[in-house]
N, C-alpha and C positions, 0 to 999 in steps of 0.2 A: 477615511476613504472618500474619494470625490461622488460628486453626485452622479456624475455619466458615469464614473466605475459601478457603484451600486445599483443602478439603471441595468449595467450590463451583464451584472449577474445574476440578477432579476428574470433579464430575457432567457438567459444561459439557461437555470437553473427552470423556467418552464417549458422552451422548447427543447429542451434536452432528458424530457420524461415521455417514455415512450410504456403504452398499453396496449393490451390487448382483451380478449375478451373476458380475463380473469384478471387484471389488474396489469400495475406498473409492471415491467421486465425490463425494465430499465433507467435508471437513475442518475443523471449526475450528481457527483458530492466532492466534498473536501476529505483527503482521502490520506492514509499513511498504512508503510507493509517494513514489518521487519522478519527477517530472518534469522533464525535460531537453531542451532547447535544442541546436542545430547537433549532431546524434551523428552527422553524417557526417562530423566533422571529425577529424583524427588523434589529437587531443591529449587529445579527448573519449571518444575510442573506448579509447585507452589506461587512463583513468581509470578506464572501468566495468571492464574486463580488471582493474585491481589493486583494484577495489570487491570482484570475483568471488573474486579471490585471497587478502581478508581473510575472507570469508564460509566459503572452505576450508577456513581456517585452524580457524577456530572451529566450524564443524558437517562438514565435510568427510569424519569417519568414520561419518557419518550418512548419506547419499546413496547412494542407489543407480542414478541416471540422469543421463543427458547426450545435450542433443540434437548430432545430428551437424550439421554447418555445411551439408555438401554435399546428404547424400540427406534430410536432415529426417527421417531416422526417430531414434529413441531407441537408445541402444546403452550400457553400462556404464560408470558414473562411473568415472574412472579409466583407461580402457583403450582409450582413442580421441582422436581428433581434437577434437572436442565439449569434451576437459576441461582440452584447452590455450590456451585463446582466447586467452592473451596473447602468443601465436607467431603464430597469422594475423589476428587483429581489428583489429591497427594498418594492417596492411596492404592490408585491402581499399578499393579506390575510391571517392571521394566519392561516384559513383552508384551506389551496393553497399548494400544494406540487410543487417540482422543479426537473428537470433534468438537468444538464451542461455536453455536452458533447463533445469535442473535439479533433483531434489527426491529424496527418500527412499520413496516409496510402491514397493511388492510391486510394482503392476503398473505397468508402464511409459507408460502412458497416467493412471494414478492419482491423485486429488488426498492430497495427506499435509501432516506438519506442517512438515519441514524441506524448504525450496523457493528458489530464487532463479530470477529471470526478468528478463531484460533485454533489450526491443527498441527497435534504435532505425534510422534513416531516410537514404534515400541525399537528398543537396541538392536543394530542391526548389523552384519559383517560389514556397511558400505556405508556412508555418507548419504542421507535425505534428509535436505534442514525443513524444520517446522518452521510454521509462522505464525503471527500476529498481525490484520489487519483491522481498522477500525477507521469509520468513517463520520463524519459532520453533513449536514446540509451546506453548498457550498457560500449560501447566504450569511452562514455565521463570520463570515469573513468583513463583514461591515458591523454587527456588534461584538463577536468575539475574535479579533484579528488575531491573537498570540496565543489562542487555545489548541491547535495545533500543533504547532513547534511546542508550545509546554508539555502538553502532554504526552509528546511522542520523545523527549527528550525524558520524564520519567520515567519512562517505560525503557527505554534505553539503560536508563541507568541498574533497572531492576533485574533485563532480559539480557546484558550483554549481547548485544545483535553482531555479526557479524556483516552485518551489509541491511540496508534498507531504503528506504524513499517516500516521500509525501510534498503531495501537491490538489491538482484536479486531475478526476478520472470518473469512470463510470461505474458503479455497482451494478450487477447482474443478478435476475432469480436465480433462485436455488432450482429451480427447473431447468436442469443443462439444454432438452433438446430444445425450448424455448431460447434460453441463454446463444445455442450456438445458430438458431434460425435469425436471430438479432444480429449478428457477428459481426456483418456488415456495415452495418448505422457505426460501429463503435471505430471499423476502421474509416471510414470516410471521416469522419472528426478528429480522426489522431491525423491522417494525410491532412486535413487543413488547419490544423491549431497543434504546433511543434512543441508545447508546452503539456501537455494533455499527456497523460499519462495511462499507456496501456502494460496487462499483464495475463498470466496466469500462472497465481500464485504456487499450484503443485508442480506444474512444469517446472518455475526456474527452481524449487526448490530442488529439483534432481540436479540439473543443472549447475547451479551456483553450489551446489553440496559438492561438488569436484574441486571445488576451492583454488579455481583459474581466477577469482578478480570479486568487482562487482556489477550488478544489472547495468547501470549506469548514472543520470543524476537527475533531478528533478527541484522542485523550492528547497523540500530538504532534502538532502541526502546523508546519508549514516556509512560512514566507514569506520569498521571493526581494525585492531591494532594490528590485526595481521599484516594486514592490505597496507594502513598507514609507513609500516617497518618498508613495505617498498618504496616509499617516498621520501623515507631518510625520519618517520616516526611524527607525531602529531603536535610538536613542534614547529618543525620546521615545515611541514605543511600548515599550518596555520600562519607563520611569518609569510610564507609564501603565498597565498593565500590572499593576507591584507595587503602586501604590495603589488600584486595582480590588482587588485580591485577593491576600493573603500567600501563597496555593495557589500560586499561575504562580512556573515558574522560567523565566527566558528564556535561553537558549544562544545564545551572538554566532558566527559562522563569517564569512568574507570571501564575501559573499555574500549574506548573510541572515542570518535566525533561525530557532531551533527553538524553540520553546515548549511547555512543558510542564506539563499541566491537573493538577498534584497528584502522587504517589507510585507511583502505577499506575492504571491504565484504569477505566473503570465502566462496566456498561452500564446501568443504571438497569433501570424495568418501570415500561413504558406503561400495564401492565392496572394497575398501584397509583397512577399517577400521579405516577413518582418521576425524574426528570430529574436527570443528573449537574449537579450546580450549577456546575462549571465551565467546564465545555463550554457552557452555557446561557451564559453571563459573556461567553466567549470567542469568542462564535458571533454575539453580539449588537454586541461592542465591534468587530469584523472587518466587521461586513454591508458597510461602502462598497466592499471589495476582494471583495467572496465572488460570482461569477458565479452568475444567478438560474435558469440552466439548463448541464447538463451533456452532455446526450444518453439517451438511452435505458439504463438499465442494462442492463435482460432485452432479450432477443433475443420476438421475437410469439411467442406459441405459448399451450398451453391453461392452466388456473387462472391463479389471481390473480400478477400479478409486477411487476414495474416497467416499466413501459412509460412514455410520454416523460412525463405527467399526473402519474402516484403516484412518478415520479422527482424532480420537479421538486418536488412537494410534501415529498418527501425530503431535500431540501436543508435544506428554510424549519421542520424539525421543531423547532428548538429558539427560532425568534423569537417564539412567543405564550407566553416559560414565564417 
């Protein structure tokens, strides 16, 4: 990576942490979210338990929080119950819902840059997919450029996702009214950098659990077989693919694809009119599979944010480029 890239994510990566008087509630990072089908099943529950266990591995001396299973407060990574989930998460009942929650911030409600989150759903008459998200500092992207894509490409292979994404985005505390008093900072950033990636992950999971498509694309994007079979199946999207563009790498898993927009993430700038040209490519070639609503990002509350209208139009950011 060039000098003025690393310069620029340098700047990114300090003006883009915002506090308040109990700490950070706001974090940029390098970020990836999958969606996941049946997590009340055993074999699924297991999966994310040794997803959690490579995530350890690799940022583990980073963390300083772990949510407890029982009382749902936050207690020391390490020293509790909360940071063995592969001793009771197989175990709980297909009607037993789950929370994983982890990260590195001072305060225990905090948003920071090293983070994993996984919740997912006791059996239910309806569709509600669970997730997996897991986050880097976005800095690692000048010493560990391919540790994203790897490891979200394992996890893929582990989780079979039916849809996902990773690039740049924001972590938020686990303090909602905090989280949605911010709201605003998060959309002003997404309105000027088209590459930036917003969500909420419970939302689309109702959402995207109706199994209309996917969110839409970002550096990675993960398309489950389903979605692929509308394309004529993950061959021929992938021929199609390379001949679109020598930039796409596509990553095969038993399951799906990952796809991959170039060398590292972009966020472009809306105010110069500059659109990552890939993600444009790839936002365009995807539209029959990409769901034309997600749900609301922001929660209502005061200034400008994503509500169901400038969400929606969020999605459609890169079809007129």
């Amino acid at each position: 990576m060039s000098d003025e890239n690393s310069a620029f994510l340098a700047a990114l990566d300090e003006q883009l942490r915002y506090t308040d008087d109990e700490g950070v509630v706001l974090q940029v990072a390098l970020f990836a979210t999958l969606y996941i089908e049946d997590t009340y099943k055993r074999e699924v529950r297991q999966a994310i338990g040794a997803c959690c266990d490579d995530y350890f591995q690799r940022c583990g001396q980073h963390l300083r929080w772990a949510l407890h299973p029982d009382t749902r407060l936050m207690e020391r990574f390490g020293e509790g119950k909360g940071s063995s989930q592969g001793a009771w998460l197989p175990e709980l009942g297909e009607d037993e819902s789950f929370c994983l929650n982890y990260h590195s911030g001072t305060w225990h409600l905090g948003a920071a840059a090293f983070s994993l989150l996984a919740v997912g759903f006791e059996q239910r008459p309806y569709t509600k997919l669970g997730y997996l998200r897991f986050s880097f500092p976005v800095l690692w992207l000048s010493k560990h450029p391919a540790a994203l894509p790897e490891l979200l490409l394992d996890f893929c292979r582990r989780l079979k996702p039916i849809s996902g994404y990773g690039g740049i985005g924001m972590n938020e505390c686990a303090d909602y009214g905090l989280a949605s008093r911010y709201a605003p900072i998060e959309y002003e950033v997404a309105q000027r950098f088209p590459g930036f990636e917003a969500e909420s992950t419970g939302g689309h999971g109702i959402w995207l659990g109706k199994g209309d498509g996917i969110k839409g694309v970002n550096w990675l994007t993960v398309v489950g077989d389903r979605f692929l079979a509308r394309l004529g199946g993950a061959d021929a999207v992938q021929a199609a693919l390379v001949a679109l563009d020598s930039g796409f790498i596509v990553h095969r898993f038993d399951g799906g694809v990952m796809i991959q927009a170039g060398p590292r993430p972009e966020l472009g700038d809306a105010a110069q009119n500059e659109y990552p040209v890939l993600y444009v490519k790839l936002a365009k070639y995807l539209q029959p599979i990409r769901v034309t609503t997600a749900g609301s990002i922001h929660l209502k509350g005061a200034g400008e944010r994503f509500d169901r209208e400038r969400s929606d139009a969020w999605l459609r950011r890169f079809d007129d480029r």
